[in-house]
C-alpha positions as CSV (number, residue, x, y, z in Angstrom):
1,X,22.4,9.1,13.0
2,X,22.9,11.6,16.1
3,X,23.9,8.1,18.1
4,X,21.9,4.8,19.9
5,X,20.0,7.5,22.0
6,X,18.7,9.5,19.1
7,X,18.0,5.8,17.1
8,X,15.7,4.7,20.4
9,X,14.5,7.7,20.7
10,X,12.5,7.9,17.1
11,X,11.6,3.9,17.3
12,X,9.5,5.2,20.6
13,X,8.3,7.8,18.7
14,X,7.3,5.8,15.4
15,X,5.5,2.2,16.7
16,X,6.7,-0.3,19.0
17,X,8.5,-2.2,16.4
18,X,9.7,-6.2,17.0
19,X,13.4,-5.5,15.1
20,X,15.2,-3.0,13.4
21,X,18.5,-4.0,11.0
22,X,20.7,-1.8,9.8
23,X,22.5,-3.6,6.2
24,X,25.6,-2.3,5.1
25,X,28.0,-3.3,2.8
26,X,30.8,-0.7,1.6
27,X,32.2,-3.0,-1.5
28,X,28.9,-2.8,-3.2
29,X,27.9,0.5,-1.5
30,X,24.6,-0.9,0.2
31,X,22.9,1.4,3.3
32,X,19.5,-0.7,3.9
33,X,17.1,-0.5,7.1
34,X,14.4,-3.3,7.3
35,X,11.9,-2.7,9.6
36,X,9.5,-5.1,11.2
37,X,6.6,-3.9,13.0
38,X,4.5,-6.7,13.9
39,X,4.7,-10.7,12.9
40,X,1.1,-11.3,15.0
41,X,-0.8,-12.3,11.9
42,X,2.4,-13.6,10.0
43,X,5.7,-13.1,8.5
44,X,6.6,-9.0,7.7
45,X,5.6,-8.4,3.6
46,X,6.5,-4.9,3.0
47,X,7.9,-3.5,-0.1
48,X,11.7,-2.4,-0.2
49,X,11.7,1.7,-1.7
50,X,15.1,3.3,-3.2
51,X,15.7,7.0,-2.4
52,X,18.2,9.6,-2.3
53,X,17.6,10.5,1.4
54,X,19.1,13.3,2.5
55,X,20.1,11.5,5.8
56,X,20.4,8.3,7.9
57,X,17.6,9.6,10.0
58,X,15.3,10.8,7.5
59,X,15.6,7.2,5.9
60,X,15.0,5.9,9.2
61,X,11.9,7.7,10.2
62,X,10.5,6.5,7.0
63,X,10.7,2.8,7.4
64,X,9.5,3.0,10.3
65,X,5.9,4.9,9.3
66,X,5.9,2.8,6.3
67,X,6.4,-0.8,8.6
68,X,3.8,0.2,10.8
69,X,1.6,0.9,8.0
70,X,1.9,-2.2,6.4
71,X,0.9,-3.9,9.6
72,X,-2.1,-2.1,9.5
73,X,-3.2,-2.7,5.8
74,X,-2.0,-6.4,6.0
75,X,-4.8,-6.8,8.9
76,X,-7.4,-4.7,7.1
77,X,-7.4,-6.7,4.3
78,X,-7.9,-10.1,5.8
79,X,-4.8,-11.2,5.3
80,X,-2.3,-13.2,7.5
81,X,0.7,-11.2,6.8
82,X,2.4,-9.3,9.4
83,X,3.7,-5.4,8.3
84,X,7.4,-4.7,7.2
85,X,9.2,-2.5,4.7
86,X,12.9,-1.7,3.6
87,X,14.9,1.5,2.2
88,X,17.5,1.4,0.9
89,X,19.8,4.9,0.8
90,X,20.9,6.0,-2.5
91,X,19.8,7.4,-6.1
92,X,18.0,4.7,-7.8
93,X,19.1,6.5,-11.4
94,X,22.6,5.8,-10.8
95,X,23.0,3.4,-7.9
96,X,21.3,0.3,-8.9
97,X,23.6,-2.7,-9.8
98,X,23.3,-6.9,-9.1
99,X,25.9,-6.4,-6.4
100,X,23.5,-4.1,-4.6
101,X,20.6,-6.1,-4.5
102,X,22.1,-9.3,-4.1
103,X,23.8,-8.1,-1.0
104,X,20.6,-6.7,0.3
105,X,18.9,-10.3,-0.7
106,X,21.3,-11.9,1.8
107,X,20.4,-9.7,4.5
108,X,17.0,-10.6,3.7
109,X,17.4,-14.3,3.6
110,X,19.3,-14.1,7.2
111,X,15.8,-13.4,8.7
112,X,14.5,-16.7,8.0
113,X,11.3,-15.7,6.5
114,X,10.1,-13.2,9.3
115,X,10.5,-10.1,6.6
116,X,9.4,-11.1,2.9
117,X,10.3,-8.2,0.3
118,X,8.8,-6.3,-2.6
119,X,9.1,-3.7,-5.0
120,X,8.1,-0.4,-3.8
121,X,9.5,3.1,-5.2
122,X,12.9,3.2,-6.6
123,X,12.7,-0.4,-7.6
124,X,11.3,-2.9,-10.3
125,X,10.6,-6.4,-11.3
126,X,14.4,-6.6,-12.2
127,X,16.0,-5.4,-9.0
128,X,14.0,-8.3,-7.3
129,X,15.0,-10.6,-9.3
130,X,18.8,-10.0,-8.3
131,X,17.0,-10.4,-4.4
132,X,15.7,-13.7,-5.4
133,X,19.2,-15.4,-6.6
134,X,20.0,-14.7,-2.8
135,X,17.0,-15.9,-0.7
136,X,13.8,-17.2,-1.4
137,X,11.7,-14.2,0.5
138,X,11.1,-12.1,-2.2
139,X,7.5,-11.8,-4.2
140,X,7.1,-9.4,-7.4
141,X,9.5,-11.2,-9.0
142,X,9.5,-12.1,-12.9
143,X,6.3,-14.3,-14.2
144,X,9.0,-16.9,-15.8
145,X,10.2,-17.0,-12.1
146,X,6.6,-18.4,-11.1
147,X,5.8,-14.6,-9.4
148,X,3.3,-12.1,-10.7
149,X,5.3,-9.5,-12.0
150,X,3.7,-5.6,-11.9
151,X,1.6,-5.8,-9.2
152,X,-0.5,-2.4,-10.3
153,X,-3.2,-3.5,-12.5
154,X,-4.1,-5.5,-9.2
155,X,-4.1,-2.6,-7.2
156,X,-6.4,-0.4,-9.7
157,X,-8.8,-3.0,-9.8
158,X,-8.7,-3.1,-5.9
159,X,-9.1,1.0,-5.7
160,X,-12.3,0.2,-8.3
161,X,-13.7,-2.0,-6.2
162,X,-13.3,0.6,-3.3
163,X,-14.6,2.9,-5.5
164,X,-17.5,1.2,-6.4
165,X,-18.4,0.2,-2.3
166,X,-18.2,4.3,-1.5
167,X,-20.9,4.3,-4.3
168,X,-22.9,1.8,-3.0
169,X,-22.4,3.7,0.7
170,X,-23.0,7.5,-0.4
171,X,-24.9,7.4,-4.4
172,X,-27.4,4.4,-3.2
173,X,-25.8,2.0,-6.0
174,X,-22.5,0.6,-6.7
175,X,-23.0,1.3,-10.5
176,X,-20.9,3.5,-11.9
177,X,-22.6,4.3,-15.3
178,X,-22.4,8.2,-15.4
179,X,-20.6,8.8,-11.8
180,X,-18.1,11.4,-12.5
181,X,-15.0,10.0,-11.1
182,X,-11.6,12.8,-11.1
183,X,-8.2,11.0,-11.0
184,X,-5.3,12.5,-10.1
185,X,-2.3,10.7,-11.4
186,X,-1.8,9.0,-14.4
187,X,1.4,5.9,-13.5
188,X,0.7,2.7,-13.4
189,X,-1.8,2.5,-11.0
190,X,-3.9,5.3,-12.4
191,X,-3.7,4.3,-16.1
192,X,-5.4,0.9,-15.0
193,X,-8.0,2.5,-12.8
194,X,-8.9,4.7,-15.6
195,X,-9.0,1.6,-17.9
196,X,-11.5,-0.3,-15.1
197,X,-13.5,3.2,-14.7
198,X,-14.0,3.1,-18.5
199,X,-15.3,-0.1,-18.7
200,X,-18.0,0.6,-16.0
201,X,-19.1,3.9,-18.0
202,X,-18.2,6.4,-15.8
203,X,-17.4,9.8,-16.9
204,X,-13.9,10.3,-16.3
205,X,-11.4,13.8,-16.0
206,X,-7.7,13.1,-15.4
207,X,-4.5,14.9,-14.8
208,X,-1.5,14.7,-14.2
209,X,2.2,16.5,-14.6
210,X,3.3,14.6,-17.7
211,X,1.3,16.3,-20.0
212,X,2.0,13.4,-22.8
213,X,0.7,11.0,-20.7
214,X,-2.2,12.5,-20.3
215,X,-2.7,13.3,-23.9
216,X,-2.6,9.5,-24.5
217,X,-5.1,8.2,-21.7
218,X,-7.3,11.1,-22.6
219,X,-7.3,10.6,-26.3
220,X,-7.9,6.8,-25.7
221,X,-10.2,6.5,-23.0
222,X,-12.3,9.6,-24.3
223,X,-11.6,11.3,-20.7
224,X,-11.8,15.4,-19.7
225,X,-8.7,16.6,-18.3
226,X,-7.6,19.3,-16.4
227,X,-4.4,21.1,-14.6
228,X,-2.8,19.2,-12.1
229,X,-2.9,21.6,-9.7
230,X,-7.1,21.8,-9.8
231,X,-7.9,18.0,-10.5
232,X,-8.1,17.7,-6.4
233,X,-10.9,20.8,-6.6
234,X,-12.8,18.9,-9.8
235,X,-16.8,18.7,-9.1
236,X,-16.8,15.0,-9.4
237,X,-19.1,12.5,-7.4
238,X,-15.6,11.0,-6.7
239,X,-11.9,12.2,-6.3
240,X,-9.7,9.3,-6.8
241,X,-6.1,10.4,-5.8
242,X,-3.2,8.2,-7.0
243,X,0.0,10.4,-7.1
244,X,1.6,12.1,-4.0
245,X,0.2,12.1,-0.6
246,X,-1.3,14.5,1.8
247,X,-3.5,15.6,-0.7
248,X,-6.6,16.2,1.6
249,X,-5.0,18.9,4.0
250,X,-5.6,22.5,5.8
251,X,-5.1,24.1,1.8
252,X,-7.3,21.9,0.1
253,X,-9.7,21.0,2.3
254,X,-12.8,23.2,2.1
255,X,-11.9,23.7,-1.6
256,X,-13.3,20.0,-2.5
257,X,-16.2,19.9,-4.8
258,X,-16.8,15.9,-4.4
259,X,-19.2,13.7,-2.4
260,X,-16.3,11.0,-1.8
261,X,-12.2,10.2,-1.8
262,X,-11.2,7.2,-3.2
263,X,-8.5,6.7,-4.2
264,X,-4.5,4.7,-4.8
265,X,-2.6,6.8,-3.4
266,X,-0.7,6.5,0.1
267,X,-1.4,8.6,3.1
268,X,-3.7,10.5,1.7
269,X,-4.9,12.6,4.4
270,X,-1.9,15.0,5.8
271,X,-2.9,14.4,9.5
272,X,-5.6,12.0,10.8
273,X,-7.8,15.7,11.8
274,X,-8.5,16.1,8.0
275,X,-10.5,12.5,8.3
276,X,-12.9,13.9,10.9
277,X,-13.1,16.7,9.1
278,X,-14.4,15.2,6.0
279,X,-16.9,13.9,7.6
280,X,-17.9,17.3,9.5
281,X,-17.9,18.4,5.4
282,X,-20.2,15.4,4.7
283,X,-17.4,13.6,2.3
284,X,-17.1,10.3,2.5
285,X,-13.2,9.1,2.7
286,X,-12.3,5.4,1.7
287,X,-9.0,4.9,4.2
288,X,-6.9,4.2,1.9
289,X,-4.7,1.5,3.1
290,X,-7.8,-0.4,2.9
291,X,-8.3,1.0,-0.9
292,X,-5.2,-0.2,-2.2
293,X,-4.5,-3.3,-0.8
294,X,-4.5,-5.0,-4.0
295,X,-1.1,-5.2,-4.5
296,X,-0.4,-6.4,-0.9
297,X,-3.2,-9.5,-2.3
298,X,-1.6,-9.8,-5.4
299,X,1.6,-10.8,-4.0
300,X,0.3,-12.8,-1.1
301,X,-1.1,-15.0,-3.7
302,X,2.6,-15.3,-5.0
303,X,3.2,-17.6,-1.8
304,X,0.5,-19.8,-2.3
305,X,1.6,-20.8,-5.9
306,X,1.1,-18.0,-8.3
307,X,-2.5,-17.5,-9.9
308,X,-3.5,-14.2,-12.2
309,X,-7.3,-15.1,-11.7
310,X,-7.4,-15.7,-7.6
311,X,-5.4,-13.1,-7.7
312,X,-7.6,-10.6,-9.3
313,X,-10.9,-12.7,-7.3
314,X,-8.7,-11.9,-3.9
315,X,-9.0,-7.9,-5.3
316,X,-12.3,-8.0,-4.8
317,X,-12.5,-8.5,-1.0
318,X,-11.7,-4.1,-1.2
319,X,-15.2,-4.3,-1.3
320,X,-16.1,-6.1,1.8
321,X,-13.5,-4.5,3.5
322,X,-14.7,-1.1,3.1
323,X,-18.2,-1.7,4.0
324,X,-17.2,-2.7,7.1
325,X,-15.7,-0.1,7.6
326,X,-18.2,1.9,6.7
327,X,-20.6,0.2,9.1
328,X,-18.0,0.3,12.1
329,X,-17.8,4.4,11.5
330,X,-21.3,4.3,11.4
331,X,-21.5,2.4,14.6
332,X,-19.2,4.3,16.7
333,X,-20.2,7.6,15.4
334,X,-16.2,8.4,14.0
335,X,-14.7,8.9,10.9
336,X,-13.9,6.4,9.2
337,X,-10.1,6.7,8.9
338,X,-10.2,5.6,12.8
339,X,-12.8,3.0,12.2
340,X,-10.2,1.7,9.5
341,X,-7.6,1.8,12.1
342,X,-10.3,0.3,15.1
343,X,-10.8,-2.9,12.8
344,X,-7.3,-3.4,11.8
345,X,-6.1,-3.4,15.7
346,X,-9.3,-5.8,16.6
347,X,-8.0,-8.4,14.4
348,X,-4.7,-7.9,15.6
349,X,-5.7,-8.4,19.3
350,X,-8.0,-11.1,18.9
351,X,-5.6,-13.7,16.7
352,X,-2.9,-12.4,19.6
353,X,-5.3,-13.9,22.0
354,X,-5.7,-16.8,19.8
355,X,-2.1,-17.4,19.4
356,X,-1.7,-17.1,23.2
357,X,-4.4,-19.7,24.1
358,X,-2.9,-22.1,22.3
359,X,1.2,-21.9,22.7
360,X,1.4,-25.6,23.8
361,X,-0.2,-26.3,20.2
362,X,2.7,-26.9,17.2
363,X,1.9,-23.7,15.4
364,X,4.7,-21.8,13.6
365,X,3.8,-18.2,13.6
366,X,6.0,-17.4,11.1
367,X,5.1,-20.0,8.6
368,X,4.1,-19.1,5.6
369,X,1.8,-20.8,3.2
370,X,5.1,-21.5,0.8
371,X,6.7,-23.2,4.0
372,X,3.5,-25.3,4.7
373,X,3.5,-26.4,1.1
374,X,7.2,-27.8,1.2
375,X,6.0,-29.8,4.7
């Protein structure tokens, strides 16, 4: 970093965030940031991501967007979870060891439960369990451990259920016999979507850089495929991106050939413009932080005592959550990437209000249901 000035000068620039800590530990070679954006609605639950960042800065930049995020997807989906996230600064092919992540776990644990961690990019199941032999704030963690494990067949079934509300909204029906749904990426997320989509009997075209992979899901699933580079320009009732982001920018815009985005991926949209723009093209566009909150659900469950079925039931909600978006867009007359952000920031404000009113009450606000349990 360029010094405290430059530091303050990008946390004005990125959301007014309630704490920033900077984690290091040179006998292990940790670099960490954890980032908590906002604890109104509860304790910070925001994945912890591994990458080679070219910089101190650059790594900071992105916690920061990714907190403020989490804050945002947390509140559209109902839950009462506050938004957080973690990087830590480093090759995840060479650099991950139990010293690592157990230092990092105790710099998670000294937060007393205002930041709980995940897995995210550049980390696994296993790393998280090294986290949870330091501190009990930790979800994602190993089934014999009592957690859920791979949180992505939650989040598919979440981005179906999104998919399946933008149906209802723009095709009349939430059916998806015969809708012609394109997906773009074929990880973990993607390969369970298309599994869902198949069960519903839609007709499905993938694609994705691994050309193996989709050999395999196209050979099992009986799915069309096409070149990565033109699934995003597929005529489809439905593009469903789940790779990289920014895939609905000033390049690819006016070259869509679908009636609605849906999809897993994160920050779909390059800049917020491109929402309102959609909707000037007549496309509908399912916000995504609202799409694939599934995985968020999945491990929220975790801290209520760890179910695979309420889990999957919580997935559903998508649904709800969508429409209402839907109808605030409709409402206001704007796209629905702000109406997404409009009903995220009225929950926010209203349990603020509610918290507020009643600060002579005994209320915690950063209990969480595991503490409430162990009362």
């Amino acid at each position: 970093m360029s010094g405290s000035h430059g530091t303050f000068e990008l946390l004005g620039q990125h959301g007014e965030h309630e704490q920033v800590v900077f984690c290091h530990n040179k006998d292990v070679g940790l670099k960490a940031i954890i980032a908590i954006h906002n604890t109104t609605l509860g304790p910070a639950l925001g994945g912890t991501r591994m990458w080679n960042y070219r910089n101190e800065e650059e790594a900071l930049v992105d916690v920061l967007r990714l907190s403020k995020g989490m804050t945002y997807k947390a509140a559209a989906a109902g839950l009462n979870l506050g938004g957080g996230k973690a990087v830590i600064i480093g090759d995840p092919k060479t650099m991950k060891t139990e010293g690592l992540f157990r230092a990092f776990g105790r710099f998670v644990n000294s937060l007393n439960g205002r930041y709980i961690t995940a897995e995210d990019v550049g980390t696994t199941v296993r790393e998280m369990e090294y986290v949870f032999m330091e501190t009990s704030w930790v979800t994602g963690i190993p089934k014999a451990f009592g957690g859920s494990g791979d949180p992505s067949p939650y989040t598919a079934h979440g981005v179906l259920m999104g998919i399946k509300a933008s149906a209802k909204e723009k095709l009349g029906a939430d059916s998806l016999k015969g809708v012609r749904v394109a997906v773009q990426g074929l990880g973990n997320v993607g390969f369970h979507l298309v599994e869902y989509l198949a069960t519903e009997g839609a007709e499905i075209t993938v694609a994705d850089i691994d050309m193996d992979k989709v050999k395999r899901v196209a050979d099992r699933f009986n799915c069309r495929t096409v070149a990565p580079d033109q699934v995003i320009f597929a005529d489809c009732d439905v593009l469903a991106p789940c790779a990289l982001g920014a895939v609905i920018n000033d390049q690819s815009i006016q070259k869509l050939n679908t009636k609605i985005v849906c999809g897993g991926a994160n920050n779909q949209l390059a800049e917020a413009r491109h929402g309102d723009m959609l909707r000037e093209l007549g496309i509908l566009y399912a916000p995504d932080y609202v799409t694939n909150a599934g995985g968020l659900m999945n491990v929220f469950v975790e801290l209520e005592g760890y179910s695979p079925d309420r889990a999957l039931d919580k997935t559903v909600q998508v649904y709800d959550n969508l429409m209402k978006v839907f109808a605030i867009a409709k409402r206001d007359g704007i796209g629905t990437h702000t109406a997404a952000d409009r009903m995220a920031e009225e929950r926010i404000a209203t349990i603020g209000k509610l918290k507020q009113t009643h600060q002579g009450v005994s209320l915690r606000p950063f209990s969480t249901l595991k503490e409430m349990k162990n009362r």
